[in-house]
C-alpha positions in Angstrom: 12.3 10.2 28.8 12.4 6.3 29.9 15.5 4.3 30.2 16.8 1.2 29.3 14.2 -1.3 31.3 11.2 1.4 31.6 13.0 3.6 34.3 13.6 7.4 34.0 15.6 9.3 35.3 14.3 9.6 38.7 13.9 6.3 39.0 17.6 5.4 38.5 18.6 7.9 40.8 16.6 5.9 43.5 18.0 3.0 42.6 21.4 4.3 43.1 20.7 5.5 46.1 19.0 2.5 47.4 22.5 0.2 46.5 24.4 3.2 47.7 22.6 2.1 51.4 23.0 -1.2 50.9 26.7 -0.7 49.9 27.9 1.3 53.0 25.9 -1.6 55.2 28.0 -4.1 52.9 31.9 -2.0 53.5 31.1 -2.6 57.8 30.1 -5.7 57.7 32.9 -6.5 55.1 35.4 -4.6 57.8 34.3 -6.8 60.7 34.6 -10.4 58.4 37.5 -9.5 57.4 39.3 -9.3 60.3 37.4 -12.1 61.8 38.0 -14.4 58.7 41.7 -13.7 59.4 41.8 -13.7 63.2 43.3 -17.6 63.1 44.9 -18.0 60.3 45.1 -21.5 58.5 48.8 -22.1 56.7 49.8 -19.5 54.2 47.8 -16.9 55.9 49.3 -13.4 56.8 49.0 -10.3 58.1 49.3 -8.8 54.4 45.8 -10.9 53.9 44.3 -8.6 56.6 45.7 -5.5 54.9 45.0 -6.6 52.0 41.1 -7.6 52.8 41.1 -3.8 55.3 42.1 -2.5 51.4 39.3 -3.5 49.9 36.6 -2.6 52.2 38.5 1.0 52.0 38.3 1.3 48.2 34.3 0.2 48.5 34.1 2.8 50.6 35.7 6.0 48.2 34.1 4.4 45.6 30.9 4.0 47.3 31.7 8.0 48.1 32.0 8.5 43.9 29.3 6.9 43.5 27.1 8.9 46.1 28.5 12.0 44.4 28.2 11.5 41.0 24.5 10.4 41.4 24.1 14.0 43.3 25.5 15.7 40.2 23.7 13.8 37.4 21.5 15.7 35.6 20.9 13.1 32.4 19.5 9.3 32.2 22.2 8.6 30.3 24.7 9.6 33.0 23.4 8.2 35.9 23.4 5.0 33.6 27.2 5.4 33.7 27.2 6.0 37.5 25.0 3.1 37.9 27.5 0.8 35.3 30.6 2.2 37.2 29.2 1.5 40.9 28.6 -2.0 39.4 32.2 -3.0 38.4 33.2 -1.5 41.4 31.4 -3.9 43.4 32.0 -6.6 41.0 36.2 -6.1 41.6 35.7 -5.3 45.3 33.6 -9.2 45.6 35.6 -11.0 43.4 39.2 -9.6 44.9 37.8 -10.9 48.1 37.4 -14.1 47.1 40.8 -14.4 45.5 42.1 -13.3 48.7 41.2 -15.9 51.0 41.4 -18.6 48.3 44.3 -19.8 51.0 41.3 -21.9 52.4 40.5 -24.3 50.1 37.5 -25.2 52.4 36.8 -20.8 52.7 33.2 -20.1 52.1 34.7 -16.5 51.2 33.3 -17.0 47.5 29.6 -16.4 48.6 30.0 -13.0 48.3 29.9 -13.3 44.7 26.3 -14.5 44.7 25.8 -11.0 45.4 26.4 -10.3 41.8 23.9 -11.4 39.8 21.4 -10.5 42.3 23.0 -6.8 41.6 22.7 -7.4 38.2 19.1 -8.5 37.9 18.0 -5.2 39.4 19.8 -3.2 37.1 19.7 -4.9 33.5 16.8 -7.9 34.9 17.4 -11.4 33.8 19.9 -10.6 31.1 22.2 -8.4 33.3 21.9 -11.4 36.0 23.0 -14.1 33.4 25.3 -11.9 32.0 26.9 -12.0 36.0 26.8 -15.6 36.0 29.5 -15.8 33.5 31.6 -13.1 34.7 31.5 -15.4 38.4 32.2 -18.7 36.3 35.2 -17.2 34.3 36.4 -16.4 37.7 35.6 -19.1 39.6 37.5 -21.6 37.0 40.6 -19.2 36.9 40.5 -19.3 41.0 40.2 -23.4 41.2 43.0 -23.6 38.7 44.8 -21.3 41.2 44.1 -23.2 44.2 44.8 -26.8 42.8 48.2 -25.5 41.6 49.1 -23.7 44.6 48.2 -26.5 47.1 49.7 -29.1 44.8 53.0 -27.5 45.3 52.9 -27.6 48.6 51.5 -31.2 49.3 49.1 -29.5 51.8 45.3 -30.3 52.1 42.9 -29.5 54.4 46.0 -29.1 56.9 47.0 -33.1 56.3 51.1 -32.7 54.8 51.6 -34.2 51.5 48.2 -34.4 50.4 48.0 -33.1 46.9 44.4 -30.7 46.5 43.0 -31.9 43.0 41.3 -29.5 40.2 37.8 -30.4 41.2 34.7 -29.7 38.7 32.4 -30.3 41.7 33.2 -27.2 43.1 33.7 -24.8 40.2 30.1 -26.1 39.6 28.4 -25.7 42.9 29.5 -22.2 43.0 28.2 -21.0 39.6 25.0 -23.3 39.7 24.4 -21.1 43.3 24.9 -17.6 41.1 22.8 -19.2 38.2 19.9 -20.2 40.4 20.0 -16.8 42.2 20.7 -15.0 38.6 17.4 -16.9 37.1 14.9 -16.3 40.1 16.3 -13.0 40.8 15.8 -11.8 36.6 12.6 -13.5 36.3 11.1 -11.9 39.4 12.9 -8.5 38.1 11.1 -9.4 34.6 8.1 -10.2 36.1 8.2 -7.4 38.3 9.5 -4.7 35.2 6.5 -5.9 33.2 3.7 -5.3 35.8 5.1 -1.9 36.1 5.1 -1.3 32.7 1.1 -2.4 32.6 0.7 -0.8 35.5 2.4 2.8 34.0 0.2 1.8 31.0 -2.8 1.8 32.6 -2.1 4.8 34.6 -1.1 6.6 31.1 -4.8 5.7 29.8 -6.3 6.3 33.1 -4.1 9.9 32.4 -5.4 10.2 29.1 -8.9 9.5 29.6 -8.8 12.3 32.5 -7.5 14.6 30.7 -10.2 14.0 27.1 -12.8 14.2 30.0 -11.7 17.7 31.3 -11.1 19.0 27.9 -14.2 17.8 27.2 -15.8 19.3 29.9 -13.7 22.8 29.6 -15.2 22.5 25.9 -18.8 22.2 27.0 -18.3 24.7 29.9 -16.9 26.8 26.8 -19.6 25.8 24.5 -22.0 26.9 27.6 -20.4 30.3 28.5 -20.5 30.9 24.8 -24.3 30.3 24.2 -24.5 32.5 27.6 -22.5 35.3 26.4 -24.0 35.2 22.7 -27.6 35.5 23.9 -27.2 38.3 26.5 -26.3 41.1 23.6 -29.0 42.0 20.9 -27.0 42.6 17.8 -24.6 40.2 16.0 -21.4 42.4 16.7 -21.8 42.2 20.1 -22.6 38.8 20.6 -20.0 37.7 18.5 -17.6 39.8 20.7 -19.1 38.5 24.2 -18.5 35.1 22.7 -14.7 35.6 21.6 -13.8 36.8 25.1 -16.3 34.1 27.1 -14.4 31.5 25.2 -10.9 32.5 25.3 -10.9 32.9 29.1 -12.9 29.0 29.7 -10.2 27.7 27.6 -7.5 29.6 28.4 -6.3 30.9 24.9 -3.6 33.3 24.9 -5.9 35.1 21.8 -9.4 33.6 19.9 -10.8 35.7 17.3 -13.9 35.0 15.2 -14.3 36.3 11.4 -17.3 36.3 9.4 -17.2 35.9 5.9 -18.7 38.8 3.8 -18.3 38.5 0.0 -15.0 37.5 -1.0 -13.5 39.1 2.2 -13.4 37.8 6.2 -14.6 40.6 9.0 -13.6 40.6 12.6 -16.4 40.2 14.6 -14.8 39.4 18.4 -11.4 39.3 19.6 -9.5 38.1 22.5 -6.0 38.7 23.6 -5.2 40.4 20.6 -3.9 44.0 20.8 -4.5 44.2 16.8 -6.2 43.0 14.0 -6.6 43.4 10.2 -10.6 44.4 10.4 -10.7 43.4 6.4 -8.9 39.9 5.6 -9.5 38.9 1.1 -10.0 35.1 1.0 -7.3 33.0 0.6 -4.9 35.5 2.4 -3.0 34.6 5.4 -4.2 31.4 7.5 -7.8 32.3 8.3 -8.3 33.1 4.4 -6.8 30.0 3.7 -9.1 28.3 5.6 -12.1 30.1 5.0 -11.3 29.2 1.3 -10.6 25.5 1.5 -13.1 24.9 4.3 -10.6 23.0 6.1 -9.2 23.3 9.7 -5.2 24.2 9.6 -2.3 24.1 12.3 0.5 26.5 11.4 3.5 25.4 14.0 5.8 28.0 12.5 3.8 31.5 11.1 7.5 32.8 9.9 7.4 29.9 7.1 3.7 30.1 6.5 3.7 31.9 2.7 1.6 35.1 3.0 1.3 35.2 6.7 -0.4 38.5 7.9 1.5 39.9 11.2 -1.2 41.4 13.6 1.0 40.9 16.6 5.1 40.5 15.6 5.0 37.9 19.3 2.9 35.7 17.6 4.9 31.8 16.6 2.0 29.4 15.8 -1.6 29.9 15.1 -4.2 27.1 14.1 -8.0 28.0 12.6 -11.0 26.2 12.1 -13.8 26.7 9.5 -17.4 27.8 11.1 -19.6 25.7 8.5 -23.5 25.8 8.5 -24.2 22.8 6.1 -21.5 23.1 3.8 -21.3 27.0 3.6 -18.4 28.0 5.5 -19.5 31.2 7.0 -16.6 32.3 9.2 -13.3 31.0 10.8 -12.5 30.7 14.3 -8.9 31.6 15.0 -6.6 31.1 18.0 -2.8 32.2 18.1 0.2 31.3 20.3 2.8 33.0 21.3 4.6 29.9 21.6 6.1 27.5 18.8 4.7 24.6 17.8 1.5 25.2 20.2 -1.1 23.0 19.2 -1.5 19.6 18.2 -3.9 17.3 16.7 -6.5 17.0 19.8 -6.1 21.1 20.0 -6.7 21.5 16.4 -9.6 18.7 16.6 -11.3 20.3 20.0 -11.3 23.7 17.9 -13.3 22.6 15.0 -15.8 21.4 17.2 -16.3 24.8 19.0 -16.3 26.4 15.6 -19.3 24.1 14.8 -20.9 25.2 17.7 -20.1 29.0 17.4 -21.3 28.9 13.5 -24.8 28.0 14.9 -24.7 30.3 17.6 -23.4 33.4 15.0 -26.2 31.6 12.6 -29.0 32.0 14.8 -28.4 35.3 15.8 -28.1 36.4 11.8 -31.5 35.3 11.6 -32.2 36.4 15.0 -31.1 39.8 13.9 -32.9 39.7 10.5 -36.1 39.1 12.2 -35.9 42.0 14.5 -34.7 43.7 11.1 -37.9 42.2 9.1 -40.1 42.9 11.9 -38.7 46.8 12.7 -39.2 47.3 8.9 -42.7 46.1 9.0 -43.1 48.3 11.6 -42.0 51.2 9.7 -43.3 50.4 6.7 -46.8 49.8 8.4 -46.4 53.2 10.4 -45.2 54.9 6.8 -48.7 53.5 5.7 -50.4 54.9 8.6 -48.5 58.8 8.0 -49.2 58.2 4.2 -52.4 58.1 4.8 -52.6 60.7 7.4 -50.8 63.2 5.0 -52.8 62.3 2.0 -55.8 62.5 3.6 -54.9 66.1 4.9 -53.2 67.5 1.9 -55.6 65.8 -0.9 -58.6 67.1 1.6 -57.1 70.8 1.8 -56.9 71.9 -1.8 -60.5 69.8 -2.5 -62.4 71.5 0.2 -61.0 74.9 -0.7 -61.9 74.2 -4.5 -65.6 72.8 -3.7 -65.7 75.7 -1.1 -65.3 78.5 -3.5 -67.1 76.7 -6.4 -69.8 76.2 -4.4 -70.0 79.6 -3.6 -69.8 80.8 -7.1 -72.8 78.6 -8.2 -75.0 79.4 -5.3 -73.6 82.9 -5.2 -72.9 84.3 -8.6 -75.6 87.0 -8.8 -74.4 89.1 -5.4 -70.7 88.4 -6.4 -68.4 91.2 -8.6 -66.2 90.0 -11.5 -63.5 91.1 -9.3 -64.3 88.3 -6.4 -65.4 85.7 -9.2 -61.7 86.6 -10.3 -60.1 85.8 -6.8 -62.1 82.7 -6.3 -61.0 81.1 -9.8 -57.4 82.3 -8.9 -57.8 80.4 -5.4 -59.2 77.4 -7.0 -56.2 77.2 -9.9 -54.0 77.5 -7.3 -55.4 74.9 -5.0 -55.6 72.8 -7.8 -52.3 73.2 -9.2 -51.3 72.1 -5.7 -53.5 69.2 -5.9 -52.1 68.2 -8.9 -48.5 68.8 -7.8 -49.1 66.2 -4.5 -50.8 63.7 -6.6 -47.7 64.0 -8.9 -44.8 63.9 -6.0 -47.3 60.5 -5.4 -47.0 58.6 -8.3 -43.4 59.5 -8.9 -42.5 58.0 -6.0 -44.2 55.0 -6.8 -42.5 54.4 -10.2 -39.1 55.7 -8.4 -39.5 53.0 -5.7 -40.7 50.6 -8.8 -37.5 51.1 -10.7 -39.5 52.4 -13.8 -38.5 56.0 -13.8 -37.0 56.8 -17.9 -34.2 59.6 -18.1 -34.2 61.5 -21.4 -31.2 63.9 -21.5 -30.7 66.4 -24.3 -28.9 69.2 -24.7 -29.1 72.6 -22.7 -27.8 76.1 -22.3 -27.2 75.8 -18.2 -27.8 79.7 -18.0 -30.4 79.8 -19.7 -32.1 76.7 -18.0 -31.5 78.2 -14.9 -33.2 81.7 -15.5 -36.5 79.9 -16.9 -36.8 77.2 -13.8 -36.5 80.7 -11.8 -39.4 82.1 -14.1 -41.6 79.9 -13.7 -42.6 80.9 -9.9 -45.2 83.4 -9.0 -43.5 87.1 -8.4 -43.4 86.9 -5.1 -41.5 84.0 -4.7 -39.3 85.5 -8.0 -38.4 88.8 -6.2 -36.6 86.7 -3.1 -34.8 84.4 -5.5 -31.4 85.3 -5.9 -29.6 83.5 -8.9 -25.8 83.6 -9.0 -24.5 81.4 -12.6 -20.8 82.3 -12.7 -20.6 80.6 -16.1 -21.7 82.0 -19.5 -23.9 80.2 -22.1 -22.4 76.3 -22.0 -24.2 73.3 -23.2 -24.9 70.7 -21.2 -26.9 67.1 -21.3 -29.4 66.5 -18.8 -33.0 65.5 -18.3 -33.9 68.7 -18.2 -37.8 68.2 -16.5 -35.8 66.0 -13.8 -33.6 68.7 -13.2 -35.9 71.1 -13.2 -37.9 69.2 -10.6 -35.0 68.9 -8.4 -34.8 73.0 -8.4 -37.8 73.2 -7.8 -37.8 71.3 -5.1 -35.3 73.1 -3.4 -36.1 76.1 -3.9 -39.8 75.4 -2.6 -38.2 74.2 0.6 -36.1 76.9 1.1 -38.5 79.5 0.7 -41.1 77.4 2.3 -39.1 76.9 5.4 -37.8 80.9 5.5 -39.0 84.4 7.1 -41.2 86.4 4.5 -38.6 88.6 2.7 -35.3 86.9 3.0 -33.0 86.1 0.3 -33.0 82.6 -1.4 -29.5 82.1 -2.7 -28.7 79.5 -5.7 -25.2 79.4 -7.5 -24.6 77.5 -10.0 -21.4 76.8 -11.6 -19.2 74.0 -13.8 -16.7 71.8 -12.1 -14.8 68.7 -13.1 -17.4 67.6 -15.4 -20.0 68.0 -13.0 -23.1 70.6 -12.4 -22.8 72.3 -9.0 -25.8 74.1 -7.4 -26.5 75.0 -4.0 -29.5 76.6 -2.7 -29.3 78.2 0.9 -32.1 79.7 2.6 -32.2 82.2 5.9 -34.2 80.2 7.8 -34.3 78.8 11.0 -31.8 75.8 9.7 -32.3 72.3 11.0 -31.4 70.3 13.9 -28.3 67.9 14.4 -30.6 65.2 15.3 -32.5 65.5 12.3 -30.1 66.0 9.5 -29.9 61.8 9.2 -33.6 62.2 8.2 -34.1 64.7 6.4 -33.9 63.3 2.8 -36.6 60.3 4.3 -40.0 59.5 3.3 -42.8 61.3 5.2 -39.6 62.9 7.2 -42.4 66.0 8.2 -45.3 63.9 9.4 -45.1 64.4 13.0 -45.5 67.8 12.2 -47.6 68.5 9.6 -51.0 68.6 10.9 -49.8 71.4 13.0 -47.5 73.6 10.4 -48.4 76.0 8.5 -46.1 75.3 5.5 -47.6 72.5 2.9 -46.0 69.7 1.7 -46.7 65.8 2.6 -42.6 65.8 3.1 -41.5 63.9 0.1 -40.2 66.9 -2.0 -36.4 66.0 -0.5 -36.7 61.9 -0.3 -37.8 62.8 -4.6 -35.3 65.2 -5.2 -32.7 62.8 -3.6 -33.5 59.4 -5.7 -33.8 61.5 -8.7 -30.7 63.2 -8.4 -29.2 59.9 -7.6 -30.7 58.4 -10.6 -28.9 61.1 -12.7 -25.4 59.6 -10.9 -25.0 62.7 -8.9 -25.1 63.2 -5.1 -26.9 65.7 -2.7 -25.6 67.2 0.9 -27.4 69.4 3.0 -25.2 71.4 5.2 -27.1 73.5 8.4 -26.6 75.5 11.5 -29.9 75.8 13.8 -31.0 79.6 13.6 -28.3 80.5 10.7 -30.3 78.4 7.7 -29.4 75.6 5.7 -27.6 74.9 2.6 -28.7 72.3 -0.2 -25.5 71.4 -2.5 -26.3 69.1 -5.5 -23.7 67.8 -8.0 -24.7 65.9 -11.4 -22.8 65.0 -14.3 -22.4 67.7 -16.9 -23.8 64.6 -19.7 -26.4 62.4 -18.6 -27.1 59.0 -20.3 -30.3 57.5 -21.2 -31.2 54.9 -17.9 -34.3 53.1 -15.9 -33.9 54.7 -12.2 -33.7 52.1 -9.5 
């Protein structure tokens, strides 16, 4: 706050204090004139002149005493600029009484105390305050030679000769306020002059100020920036990075909260917070003020959230919150977002130094996306290569195991056939149907995953009886398999619409598994039953069940290949990653359930009517 003449408050208090000085200084030496002034008195003089003059110097004092008091007390410019105004027309009655008292000496130099006015004057109010004195001392200074030359003309006295009349004399009245004019112009001029290098001078220091203060925010924004870039690179995923960064940024900059969003769809997604005890983790576009942002791609300052329309509390503390958009090109791909707990927080070089860092950031989250999608690219390259490497391991092993046992045995028949009974010639054709019904089954489970991974597998629903379907999928494994499976259908004879030869491969799957994967001789449970307008089977086995660790991966491609050179059971382990696509392809889901040493449980669920689609 600057007063009147570029002074502040502190200032004028200095000011006071300094005339304050002066003032007591001006009440002794005013004690001691007066009563040498009056020591010899010319005619007309008296003791009531001394009393009179003692008086004065008295009331300069109290009022000097005010004025030291109020000054104390003031707590406002505008006050102390009724101190200063009052201290003034104290000293302005206390100087001019005195002259009017000793105006019994025509000859008295008593008036030069005046000139003390406009010198007064100038300091305060500079050159107009100082000619604004000058005519306060020439009003007076007329009324007191009017005074004198009446008073002496009565009493024929002048300049101690009897009966010598004193004249009204222009001379003096303009000697005396010519003196206060002189004093009033150099003294406002050099106050001008002096009020106007301070106000460059508190210019230049405001600029100086201001260029400081762009050059450490600058600095705290590229020490930010910095920390940022620092913090970002030292984690490996986005999430983390993004979270580093929130918290390395609100500390440089000293943010009461920072949180960054990243847009995904139609919806913003915290990535990093700081300071913030909650946040919504899902914000719509367009809602609250980082959707607004995000959805305008312009940077917003909200100095009030309680009148911001569709404001989203996270933290009820909260009073003012600005955002900025995070724009690669012109793609607005997140919003940094900082929040006050005080009103009217940020201004226009806060809102400004925000977008900037959200510039920055954006590149930053940027180049980790495709820093993470390269790792992604190149860990799926590696999979898919090592998937290339297990299929051909697998095929290898399970295409070479049913050909060598068919070329085996037919060999032996042709080179052989003479010293072999019909009973063995029986046993071998029975070893080589099955070997190649198991050939024909991988290369099958083969090209089916191809066209499901190609999109081009064709549903064909029609209409079935579910018990009945049920009891001929059991039929058509061999009796031993037959005598361990144990089919529960709790519902009688119902139609339902399926692809029946998808369906059937899905039990078959299953049941495979289960029996695959179970002692000799146990149980192989599968219920069937209606539900909702869904199909609900389970198949659960009395094996050894399946690890915790592996349950993630058990419906994968090639999930057995670290262990199928070595097992007994066959299968190139696509039988579940099959059964799962195609039962998804049907719109149904599958969950597998197990308990290591206590078996496992397969639970499918399809619609009771399938339509006619292309599997993805």
């Amino acid at each position: 706050m600057v007063a009147r003449g570029g002074r502040d408050l502190e200032q004028s208090k200095r000011l006071e204090r300094g005339l304050i000085r002066v003032r007591w200084f001006g009440v002794i030496l005013g004690v001691y004139l007066v009563a040498e002034t009056n020591a010899a008195p010319p005619p007309y003089a008296s003791d009531t002149v001394l009393v009179a003059g003692q008086a004065l110097m008295a009331a300069l004092a109290g009022g000097n005493l005010a004025v030291f008091m109020a000054t104390r007390r003031c707590r406002t410019l505008p006050g102390i600029e009724r101190t200063g105004l009052a201290a003034f027309l104290l000293d302005t009655g206390v100087l001019l009484a005195l002259g009017w008292l000793f105006s019994y000496d025509p000859k008295g130099a008593t008036w030069v105390v005046s000139l003390v006015l406009p010198l007064e004057a100038a300091i305060r109010w500079r050159l107009e305050g100082a000619l604004a004195s000058v005519a306060i001392v020439f009003a007076n200074e007329v009324a007191r030679e009017v005074y004198m030359a009446h008073r002496f003309a009565e009493a024929g006295i002048y300049g101690g000769a009897p009966l010598l009349r004193y004249p009204f004399l222009w001379s003096n009245v303009i000697f005396r306020v010519g003196m206060s004019a002189i004093i009033a112009l150099v003294a406002g001029f050099m106050a001008r002059s002096l009020a106007r290098e301070a106000e460059n001078a508190a210019q230049q220091a405001a600029r100086f100020e201001e260029s400081a203060r762009r050059e450490a925010a600058a600095r705290r924004e590229l020490a930010a920036f910095n920390t940022a870039i620092l913090a970002g690179v030292e984690a490996e995923d986005l999430d983390r990075s993004l979270a580093n960064m929130a918290g390395a940024i609100g500390r440089e900059l000293d943010f009461e909260t920072l949180t960054i969003l990243l847009r995904e769809g139609d919806d913003l997604l915290v990535k990093g917070m700081f300071g913030m005890r909650f946040y919504r983790d899902r914000i719509p576009l367009g809602t609250g003020v980082t959707g607004v942002v995000a959805a305008t791609g312009s940077p917003l300052v909200v100095p009030d959230v309680s009148r911001f329309p569709g404001y989203i509390v996270a933290d009820p503390e909260i009073r003012s919150e600005m955002a900025a958009p995070m724009r690669i090109a012109d793609e607005v791909i997140g919003v940094l977002d900082v929040e006050s707990r005080r009103p009217d927080a940020f201004d226009e070089a806060a809102i400004a130094s925000l977008t900037r860092l959200a510039d920055q950031v954006a590149l930053v989250a940027h180049s980790n996306q495709l820093l993470s999608q390269q790792r992604a690219t190149v860990e799926r390259l590696r999979e898919l290569d090592q998937m290339k490497s297990d299929f051909v391991g697998i095929a290898s092993h399970e295409l070479r195991t049913p050909l060598a046992a068919i070329r085996g045995f037919t060999s032996t028949l042709i080179k052989n056939r003479s010293r072999i009974s019909d009973e063995q010639v029986m046993d071998f054709v029975r070893i080589i149907d099955r070997q190649s019904d198991r050939l024909a089954r991988l290369v099958e489970d083969l090209l089916l995953v191809s066209r499901i991974e190609a999109g081009t597998i064709q549903l064909q629903p029609k209409d079935v009886e579910l018990r009945t379907f049920l009891h001929q999928a059991v039929e058509t494994f061999d009796p031993e398999a037959r005598g361990r499976i144990r089919l529960d259908v709790t519902e009688a004879d119902q139609k339902v619409s399926i692809d029946a030869d998808r369906v059937d491969q899905v039990l078959r799957n299953l049941i495979d598994n289960a029996i695959k994967f179970s002692p000799t001789g146990t149980p192989v449970v599968v219920d069937a039953h209606l539900e909702d307008g869904t199909i609900q089977v389970s198949v659960t086995d009395s094996g050894e069940g399946i690890a915790a660790e592996d349950l993630p991966h058990i419906f994968e491609r090639f999930h057995q290949a670290e262990a199928v050179l070595t097992r007994q059971a066959e299968g190139a382990g696509l039988g579940l990653y099959i059964t799962k696509r195609l039962v998804e392809a049907m719109g149904g889901r599958i969950q597998v359930s197990s308990r290591p040493g206590a078996g496992s449980t397969f639970a499918v669920t399809i619609p009771q009517s399938t339509e006619t689609t292309s599997a993805a």
